[in-house]
C-alpha positions, 0 to 999 in steps of 0.5 A, spaced: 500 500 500 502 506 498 504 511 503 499 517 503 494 512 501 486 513 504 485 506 507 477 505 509 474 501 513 467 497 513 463 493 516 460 489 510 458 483 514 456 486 521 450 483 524 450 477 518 453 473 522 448 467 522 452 463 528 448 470 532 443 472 528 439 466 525 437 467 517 441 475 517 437 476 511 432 476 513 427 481 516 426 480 524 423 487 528 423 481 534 429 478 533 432 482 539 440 480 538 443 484 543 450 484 540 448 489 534 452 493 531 448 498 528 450 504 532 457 502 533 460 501 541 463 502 546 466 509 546 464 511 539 457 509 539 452 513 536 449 519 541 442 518 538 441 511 538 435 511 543 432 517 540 434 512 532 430 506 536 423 509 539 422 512 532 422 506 527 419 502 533 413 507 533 414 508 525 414 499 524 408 499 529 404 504 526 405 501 520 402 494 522 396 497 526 394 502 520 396 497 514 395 490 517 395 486 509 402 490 506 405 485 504 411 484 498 408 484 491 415 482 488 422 481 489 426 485 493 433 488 487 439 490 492 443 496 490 449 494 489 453 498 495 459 497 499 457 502 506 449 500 505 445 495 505 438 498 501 434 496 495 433 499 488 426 496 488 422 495 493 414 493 492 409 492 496 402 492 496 395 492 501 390 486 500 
């Protein structure tokens, strides 16, 4: 590696570890592992983490209250990222 050169770490397989989380792809709001690293740790956690947590629990259980039939009417196409796990397409539909 050159001197001067920018070196960049990510946690690529952060949370995907199926020995801790089982089936990591897929999506489980009650899975309730206690070892993420969603917002880091130690002396460099994320300060908003608790005010990050109560807003999408509110916002996840407002969704199933007000929309109980939303389901996925396709599959899911991943964005091709190195920082994100997102998604270029995502559908769904109420039934």
């Amino acid at each position: 590696m050159p001197a001067g050169s920018q070196v960049r770490v990510l946690f690529g397989a952060a949370n995907r570890d199926p020995a801790v989380n089982p089936d990591p792809d897929h999506f489980d709001p009650h899975r309730g592992s206690s070892r993420s690293l969603a917002f880091g740790g130690g002396i460099h956690h994320c300060l908003g983490r608790n005010l990050a947590r109560i807003e999408i629990t509110a916002v996840l259980m407002s969704i199933a209250e007000h929309m109980p039939t939303l389901e996925l009417s396709g599959e899911p196409i991943r964005r091709r990222s190195l920082s994100l796990r997102d998604f270029s397409f995502l559908q769904a539909r109420l039934r």
